[in-house]
GUMI-323886 format. One line per field, with one value per residue (C-alpha): residue number from 1; x, y, z negated. Coordinates in steps of 0.001 Angstrom, whole numbers, always signed. Example, Ala and Ser with C-alpha at 12.3 -4.5 7.8 and 13.67 -1.06 7.14 Angstrom:
k c(1,2)
px c(+12300,+13670)
py c(-4500,-1060)
pz c(-7800,-7140)
END
This chain:
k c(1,2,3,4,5,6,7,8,9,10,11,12,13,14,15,16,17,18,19,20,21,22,23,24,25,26,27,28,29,30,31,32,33,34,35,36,37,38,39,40,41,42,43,44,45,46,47,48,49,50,51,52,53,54,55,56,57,58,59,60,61,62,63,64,65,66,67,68,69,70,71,72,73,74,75,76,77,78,79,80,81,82,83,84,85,86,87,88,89,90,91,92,93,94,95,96,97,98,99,100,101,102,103,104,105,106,107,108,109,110,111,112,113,114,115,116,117,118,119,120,121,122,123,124,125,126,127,128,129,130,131,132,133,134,135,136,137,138,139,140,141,142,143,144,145,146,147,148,149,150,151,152,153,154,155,156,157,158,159,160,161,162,163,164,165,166,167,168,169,170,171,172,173,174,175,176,177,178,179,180,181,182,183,184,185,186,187,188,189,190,191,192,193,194,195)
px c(-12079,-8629,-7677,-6046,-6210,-3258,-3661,-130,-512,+2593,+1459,-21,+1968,+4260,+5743,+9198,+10398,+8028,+4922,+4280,+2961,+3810,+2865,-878,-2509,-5929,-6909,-4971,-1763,+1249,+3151,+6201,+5278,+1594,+608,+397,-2803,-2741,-1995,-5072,-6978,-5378,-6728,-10433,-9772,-8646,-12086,-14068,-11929,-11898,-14887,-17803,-18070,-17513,-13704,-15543,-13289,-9962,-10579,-12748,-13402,-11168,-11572,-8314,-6251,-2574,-343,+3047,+2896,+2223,+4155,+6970,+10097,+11690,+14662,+14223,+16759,+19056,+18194,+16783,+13612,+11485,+8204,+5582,+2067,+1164,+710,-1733,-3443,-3707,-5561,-7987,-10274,-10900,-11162,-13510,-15930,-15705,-15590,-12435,-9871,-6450,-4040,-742,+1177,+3939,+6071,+8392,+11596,+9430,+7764,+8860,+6287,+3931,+4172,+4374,+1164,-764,+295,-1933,-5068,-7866,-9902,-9268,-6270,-4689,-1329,+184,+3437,+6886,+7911,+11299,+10113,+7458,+8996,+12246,+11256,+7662,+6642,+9914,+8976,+5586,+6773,+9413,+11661,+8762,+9254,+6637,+6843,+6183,+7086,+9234,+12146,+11547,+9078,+9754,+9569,+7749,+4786,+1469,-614,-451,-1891,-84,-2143,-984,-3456,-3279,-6238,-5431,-2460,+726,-539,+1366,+565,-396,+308,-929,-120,-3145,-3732,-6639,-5930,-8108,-5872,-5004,-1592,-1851,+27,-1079,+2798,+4121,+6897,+9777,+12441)
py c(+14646,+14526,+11138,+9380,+5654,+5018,+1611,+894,-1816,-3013,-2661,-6412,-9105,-8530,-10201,-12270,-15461,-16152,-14900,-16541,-14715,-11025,-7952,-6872,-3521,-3492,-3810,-7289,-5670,-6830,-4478,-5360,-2266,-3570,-6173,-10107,-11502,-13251,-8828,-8110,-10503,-8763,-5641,-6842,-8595,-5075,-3159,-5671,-5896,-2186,-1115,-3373,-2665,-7027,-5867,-4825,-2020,-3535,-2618,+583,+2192,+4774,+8470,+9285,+6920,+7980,+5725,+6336,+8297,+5506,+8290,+9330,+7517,+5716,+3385,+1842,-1427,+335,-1420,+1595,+376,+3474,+3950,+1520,+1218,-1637,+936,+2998,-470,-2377,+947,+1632,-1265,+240,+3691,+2828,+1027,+3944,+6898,+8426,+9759,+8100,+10689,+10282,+13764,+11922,+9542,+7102,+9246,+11563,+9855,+13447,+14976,+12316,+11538,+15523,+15505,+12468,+13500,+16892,+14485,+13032,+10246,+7055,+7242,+3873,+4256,+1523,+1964,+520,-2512,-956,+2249,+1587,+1046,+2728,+6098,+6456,+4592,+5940,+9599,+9056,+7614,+10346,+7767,+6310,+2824,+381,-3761,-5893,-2931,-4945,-3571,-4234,-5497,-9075,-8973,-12234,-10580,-8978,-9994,-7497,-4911,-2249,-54,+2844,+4453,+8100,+9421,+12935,+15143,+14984,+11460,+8232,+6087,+2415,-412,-3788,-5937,-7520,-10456,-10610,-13539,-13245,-15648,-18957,-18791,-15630,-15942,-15008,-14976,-11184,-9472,-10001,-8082)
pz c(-16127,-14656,-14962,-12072,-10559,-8373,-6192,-4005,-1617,+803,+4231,+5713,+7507,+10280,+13112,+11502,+11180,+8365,+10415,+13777,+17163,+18093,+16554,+17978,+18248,+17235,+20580,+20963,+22944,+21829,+19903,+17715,+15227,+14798,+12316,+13225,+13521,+9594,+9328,+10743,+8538,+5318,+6689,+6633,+3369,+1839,+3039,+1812,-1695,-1921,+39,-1108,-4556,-5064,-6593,-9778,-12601,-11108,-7469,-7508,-3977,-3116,-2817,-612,+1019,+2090,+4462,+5805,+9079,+12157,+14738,+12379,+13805,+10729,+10777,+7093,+8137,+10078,+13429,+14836,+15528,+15185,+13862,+11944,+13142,+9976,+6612,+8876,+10391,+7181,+5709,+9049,+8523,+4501,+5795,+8778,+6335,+3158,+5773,+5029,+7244,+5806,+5132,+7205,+6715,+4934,+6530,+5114,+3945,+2375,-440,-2717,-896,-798,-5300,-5666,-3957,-5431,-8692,-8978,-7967,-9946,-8884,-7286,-4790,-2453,-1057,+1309,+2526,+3368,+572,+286,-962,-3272,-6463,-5730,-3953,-5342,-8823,-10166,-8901,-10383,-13565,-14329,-16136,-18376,-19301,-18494,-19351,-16272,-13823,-11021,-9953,-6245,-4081,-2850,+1151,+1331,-637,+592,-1467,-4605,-5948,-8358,-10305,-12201,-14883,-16220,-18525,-18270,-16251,-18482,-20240,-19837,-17332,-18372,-15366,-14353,-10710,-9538,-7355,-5990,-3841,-789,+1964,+1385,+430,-1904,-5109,-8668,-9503,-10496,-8695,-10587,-11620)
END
């Protein structure tokens, strides 16, 4: 069988206006790369979602799990602030419970490499990476200019709390999409991305 679930998640909370207290490593040291501490909690929620078996056909358990490079320096706002710790922390708690080592080769700016390689698997794969660069620099690259309804054209930057999911029955079929919303933190929205 070569058919292909791709689950994209946006990297948890982070330390901004919207989210209060300082960045924290997983060992509680402040760190303005690291996720905030409502970050931390979106982490856990995520293994248990996708690493209990209790997220039923819409959250199956992963077989790979790829997040953007934690030591890669990236300057996505133009502020030079280097690197991001948070896709590679909001995925350790999942890995850590399912056994996996998360895949980091790729770092954001690269997300050719990363779709070219995601695209020759089969399986179950979860990606979490930078919100800017989801829909523009990967779904597009994985969708090769197919058309899908409800496909947002950005991700809002206010949102954690979703769930994309990309389905392919066989290599070279089209890929049928939902967003999910699980809605495991009080606050979490069942409202799409929009367009």
């Amino acid at each position: 069988m070569s058919s292909l679930i791709l689950l994209v998640v946006r990297h948890a909370e982070k330390p901004d206006e919207s989210e209060p207290g300082p960045g924290l490593t997983i060992d509680g040291a402040e760190d303005n790369r690291s996720l905030v501490v409502r970050g931390w909690q979106r982490a856990g929620a995520w293994a248990a979602l996708f690493g209990s078996g209790l997220g039923g056909d819409d959250y199956p358990q992963p077989a790979l799990v790829y997040a953007a490079d934690p030591d890669q320096p990236v300057d996505v706002t133009g502020s030079g602030d280097g690197s991001s710790k948070r896709p590679y922390e909001t995925v350790r708690p999942l890995c850590d419970r399912i056994h996996l080592e998360p895949i980091t080769k790729w770092a954001v700016g690269q997300e050719s490499d990363l779709v070219s390689e995601i695209s020759k698997l089969t399986g179950v794969v979860l990606v979490c990476w930078e919100h800017k660069h989801i829909v523009s620099a990967i779904l597009q690259q994985i969708l090769k200019g197919q058309i899908l309804p409800n496909l947002p054209l950005r991700w809002n930057r206010e949102r954690f709390d979703v769930v994309l999911r990309l389905d392919r029955i066989t290599d070279g079929a089209p890929w049928s999409f939902r967003q999910l919303f699980p809605r495991l933190l009080a606050g979490d929205s069942d409202v799409p991305l929009g367009k």
